[in-house]
N, C-alpha and C positions, 0 to 999 in steps of 0.2 A: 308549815307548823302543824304540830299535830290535835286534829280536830276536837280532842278533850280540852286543850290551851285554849283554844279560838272560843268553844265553847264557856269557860273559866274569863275570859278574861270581857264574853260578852255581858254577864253581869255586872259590871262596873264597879269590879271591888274596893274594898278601898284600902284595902292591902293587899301585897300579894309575897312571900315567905317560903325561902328553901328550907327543907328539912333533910336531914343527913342520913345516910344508912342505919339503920336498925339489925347490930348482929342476930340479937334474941328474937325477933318477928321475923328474922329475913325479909326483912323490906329495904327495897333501895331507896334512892332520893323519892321526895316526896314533893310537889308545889302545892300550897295551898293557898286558896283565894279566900279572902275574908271579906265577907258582906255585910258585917254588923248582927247588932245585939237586939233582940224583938222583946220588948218590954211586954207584950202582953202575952204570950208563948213562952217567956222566957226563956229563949231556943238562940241558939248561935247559930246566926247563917255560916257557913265554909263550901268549901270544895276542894277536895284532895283528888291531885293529878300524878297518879304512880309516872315517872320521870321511863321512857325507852333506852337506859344505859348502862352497857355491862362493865359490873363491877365486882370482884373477888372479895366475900369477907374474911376471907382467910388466907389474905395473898402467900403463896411459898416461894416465889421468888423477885425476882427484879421486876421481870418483864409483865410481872399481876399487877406488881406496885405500879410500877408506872402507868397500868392501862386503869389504876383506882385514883389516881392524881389526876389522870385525863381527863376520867368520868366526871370527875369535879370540878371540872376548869369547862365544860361543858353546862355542867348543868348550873354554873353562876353565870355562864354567858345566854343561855336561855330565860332567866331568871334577871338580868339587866334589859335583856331585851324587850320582857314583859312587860317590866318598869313602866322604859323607854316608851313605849306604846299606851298603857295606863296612863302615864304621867302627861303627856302629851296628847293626849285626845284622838289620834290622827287614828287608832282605829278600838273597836268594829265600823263606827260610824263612819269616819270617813273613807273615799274611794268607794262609794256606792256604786259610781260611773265607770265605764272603762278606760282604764289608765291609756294617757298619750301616748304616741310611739315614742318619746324623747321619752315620758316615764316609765315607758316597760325595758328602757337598757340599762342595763344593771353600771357597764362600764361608766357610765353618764351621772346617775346616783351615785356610787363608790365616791367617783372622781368629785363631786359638789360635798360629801359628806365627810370627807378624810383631806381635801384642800384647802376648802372654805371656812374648815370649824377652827373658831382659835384657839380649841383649848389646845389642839397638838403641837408641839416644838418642831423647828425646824427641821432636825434630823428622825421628828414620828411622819413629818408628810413625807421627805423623801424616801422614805421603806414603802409608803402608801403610794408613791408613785412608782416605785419601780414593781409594788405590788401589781399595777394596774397595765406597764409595759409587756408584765410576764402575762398579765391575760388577755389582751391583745396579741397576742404574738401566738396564743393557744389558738384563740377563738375568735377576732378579731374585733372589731370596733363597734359590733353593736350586737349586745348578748341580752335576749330580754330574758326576764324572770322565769318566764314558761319552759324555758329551755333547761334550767338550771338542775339537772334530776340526780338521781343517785352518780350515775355511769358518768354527766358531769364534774363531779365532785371528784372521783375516782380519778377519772383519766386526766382531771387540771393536775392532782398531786403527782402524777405519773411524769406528767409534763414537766414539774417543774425538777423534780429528781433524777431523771435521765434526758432532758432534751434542752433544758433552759442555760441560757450562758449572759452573764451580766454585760454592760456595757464595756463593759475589756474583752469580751467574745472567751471571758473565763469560767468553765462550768457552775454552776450553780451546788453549793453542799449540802448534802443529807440534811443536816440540820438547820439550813437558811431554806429547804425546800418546805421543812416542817412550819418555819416560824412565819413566810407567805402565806401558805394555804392553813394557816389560824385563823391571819390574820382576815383573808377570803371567808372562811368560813364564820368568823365572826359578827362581821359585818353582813354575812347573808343571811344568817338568824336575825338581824334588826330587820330588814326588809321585807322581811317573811309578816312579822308581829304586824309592822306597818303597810304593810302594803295588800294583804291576805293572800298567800299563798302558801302551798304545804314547802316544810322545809326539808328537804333530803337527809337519809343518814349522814353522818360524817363516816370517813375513813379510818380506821386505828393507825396511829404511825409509832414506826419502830426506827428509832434514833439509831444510827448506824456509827460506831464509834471510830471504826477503821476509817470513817471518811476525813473527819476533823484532821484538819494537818497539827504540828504543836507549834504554838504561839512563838517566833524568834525572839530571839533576845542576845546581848551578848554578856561574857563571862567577867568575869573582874580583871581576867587578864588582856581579853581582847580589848575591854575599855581604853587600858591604858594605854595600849597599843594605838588605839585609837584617837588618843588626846595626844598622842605625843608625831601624828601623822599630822600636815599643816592641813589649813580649808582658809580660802582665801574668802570664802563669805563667814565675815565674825559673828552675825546674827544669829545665821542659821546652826553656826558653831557653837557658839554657847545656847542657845535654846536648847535642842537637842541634848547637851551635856547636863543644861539645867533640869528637863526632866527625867534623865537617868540617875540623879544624882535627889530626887525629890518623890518619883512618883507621879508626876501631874500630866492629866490630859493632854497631847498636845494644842489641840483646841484651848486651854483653860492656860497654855503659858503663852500664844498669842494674844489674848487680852488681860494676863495678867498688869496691875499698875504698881507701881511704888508705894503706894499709899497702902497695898495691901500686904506688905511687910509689916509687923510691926513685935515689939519686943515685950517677953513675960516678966516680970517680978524679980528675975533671977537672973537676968540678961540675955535672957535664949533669945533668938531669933525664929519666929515662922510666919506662916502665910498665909492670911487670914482670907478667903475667898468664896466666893456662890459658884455652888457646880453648874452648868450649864443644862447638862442634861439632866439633871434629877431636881434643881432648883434649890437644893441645900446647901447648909452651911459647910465647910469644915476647912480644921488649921491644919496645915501640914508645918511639922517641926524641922527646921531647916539646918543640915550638916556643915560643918564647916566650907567642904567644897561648895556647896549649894549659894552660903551667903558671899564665897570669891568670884563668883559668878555676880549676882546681882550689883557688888562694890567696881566691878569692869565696867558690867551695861550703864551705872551711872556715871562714869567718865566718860563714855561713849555718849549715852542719849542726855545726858542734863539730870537735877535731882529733882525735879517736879515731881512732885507726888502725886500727879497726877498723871505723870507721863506712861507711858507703857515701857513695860523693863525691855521689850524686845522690840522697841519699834520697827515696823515695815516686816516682820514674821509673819508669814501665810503660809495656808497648807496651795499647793499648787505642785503639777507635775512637776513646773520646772526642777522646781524645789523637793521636789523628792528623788529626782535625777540627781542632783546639787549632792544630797545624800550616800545615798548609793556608790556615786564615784568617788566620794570620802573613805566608806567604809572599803570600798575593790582597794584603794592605792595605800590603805592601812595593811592588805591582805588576809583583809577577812570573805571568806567566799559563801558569810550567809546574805542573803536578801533583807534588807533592814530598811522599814519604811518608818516614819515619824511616830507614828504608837509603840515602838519598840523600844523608846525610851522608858514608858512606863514598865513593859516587859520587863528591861533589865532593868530597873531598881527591885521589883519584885523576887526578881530570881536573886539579886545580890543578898537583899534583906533575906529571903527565908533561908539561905545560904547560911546566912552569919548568926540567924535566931533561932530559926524551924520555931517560930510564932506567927500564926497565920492568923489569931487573934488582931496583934500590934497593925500587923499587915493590911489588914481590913480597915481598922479606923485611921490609918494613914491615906487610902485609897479611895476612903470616902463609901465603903460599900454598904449599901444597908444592911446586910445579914454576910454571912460566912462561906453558903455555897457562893458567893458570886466568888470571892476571894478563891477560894477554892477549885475554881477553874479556871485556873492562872498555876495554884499549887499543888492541888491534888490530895493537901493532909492540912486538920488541923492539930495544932499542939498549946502550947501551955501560955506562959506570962501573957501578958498584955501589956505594960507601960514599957518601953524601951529607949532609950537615950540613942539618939540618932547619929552623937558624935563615937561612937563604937563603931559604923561604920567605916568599911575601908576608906583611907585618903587620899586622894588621888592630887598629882600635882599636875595645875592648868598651866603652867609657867608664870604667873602670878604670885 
């Protein structure tokens, strides 16, 4: 960390506050340490720490903007980690001594700090573990702090951009390369505050577009093609169809329940549900095919409302093989895994609306760019009746 911070945060502020570029001074980010108010001086203690990161006041194209978003996503993660160290006491004062050899391995901290803590969800520890496989497999099993220097920093993103391959021995993306080595880097700015040691620059990365495959999906035609092909497991058959026909996580239609159906004012049907991954609310408005689907699964599983609509639904190889050989013997020759359901409702809906407004709060997104990387445009309404969607007959 850089010795003006270390210095700043030796005074034991009692605030500490980002401040944001200044066109008209040309000044960048700014930290400021607040040490209180001297009644007899009448003097405000502070300390202004000019921030080390380059940032464009005047971006002219993309690639400024984005390295002025980056600067910014930096200097709140130096600015938490201040906090983090403030608010917790753990330094200047502590680690006077020198740190154990179990505490000088960075892999060892990561691993108790990103496994152990509850606030992360299930699917934030697993990226934090596979974050921790890709640095092992760089550098191995025990990386202490001292080591960590610039040409570290460099050569891990390098690593994970051209040499890293996930547990399928499948290359690693440009963009999953960026969103590991955040995450590394993010977590190595806490360790730095807490632990005293200087923090290496970060690298600039450049989001390479050509890398991103596009998200599959299928058509309105191959759907039907595809309902009117048999699958002799009915679960996984109508799951599947249920979220191409809805939208919904696959994750969120294996525990969806009965109970979480329920009817508006005006006899609509939707789906009253908690996102998993984001811990929010929201209803998805349910199409007619949507609700011939759930009136099957309760002659199939019972009407307990508290049953699960799809009971015995898991995501599993098996089960994504199960798939696959559904959609080949339909003769469809795209690759279609379990989240592809959501793909096609997405593509069908903007298909039928070109409203990526409606499309968002059906999908539960919290803003538009997420939506938008899925479609690529936003346009107009927002409220849309979900029975204007195409009908597709289940044989039902």
């Amino acid at each position: 960390m850089d010795a003006k911070l270390i210095q700043g945060l030796q005074g034991k502020p009692k605030s500490i506050k980002l401040y944001e570029p200044i066109i008209k001074m040309n000044r960048g980010y700014v930290m400021r340490f607040y040490y209180g108010y001297d009644s007899e001086t009448k003097k405000t203690h502070k300390k202004d720490v000019y921030l080390d990161l380059d940032y464009y006041f005047t971006p002219s194209n993309a690639w400024e903007r984005s390295q002025n978003k980056e600067a910014k996503k930096q200097a709140n993660q130096i600015l938490e980690a201040l906090n983090t160290a403030n608010r917790e006491g753990k330094y200047p004062i502590a680690k006077t001594n020198p740190l154990s050899v179990s505490e000088r391995n960075f892999i060892d901290w990561l691993s108790k700090a990103t496994q152990e803590d509850g606030k992360y969800s299930d699917n934030t520890k697993k990226s934090y573990k596979a974050l921790i496989n890709h640095l092992k497999k760089f550098a191995g099993n025990h990386i202490p702090f001292e080591t960590i220097d610039k040409s570290f920093v460099a050569k891990f993103y390098d690593h994970l951009k051209y040499d890293s391959v996930n547990s399928k021995g499948i290359s690693t993306s440009s963009n999953s390369s960026i969103k590991y080595h955040k995450q590394f880097y993010f977590h190595l700015a806490k360790a730095s505050a807490l632990f005293n040691f200087e923090l290496p620059n970060n690298i600039k990365y450049a989001h390479d577009k050509t890398d991103s495959k596009p998200k599959e999906y299928l058509t309105t035609k191959e759907l039907k093609t595809l309902i009117s092909t048999p699958e002799p497991n009915f679960t996984l058959r109508m799951g599947f169809l249920f979220g191409c026909f809805t939208g919904l996580p696959f994750e969120e239609i294996i525990h969806a329940k009965f109970y979480d159906v329920k009817e508006d004012n005006k006899g609509r049907y939707y789906l009253d549900y908690q996102r998993k991954k984001t811990s929010n609310y929201n209803n998805i408005p349910l199409s007619s095919s949507a609700s011939k689907v759930i009136d099957q699964m309760k002659e199939v599983n019972g009407k307990s409302s508290s049953q699960s609509i799809f009971k015995g639904l898991k995501y599993s190889g098996y089960n994504n093989s199960l798939l696959q050989n559904w959609v080949t013997r339909a003769g469809i020759t795209k690759k279609i895994t379990p989240h592809c359901c959501r793909n096609t409702f997405s593509a069908i809906h903007y298909d039928k609306y070109k409203d990526v407004g409606a499309l968002m709060k059906i999908l539960g997104h919290k803003d538009i760019s997420t939506t938008q990387r899925y479609l690529a445009k936003f346009l107009k309404n927002i409220d849309v009746d979900v029975d204007l969607l195409p009908e597709f007959d289940i044989g039902f």
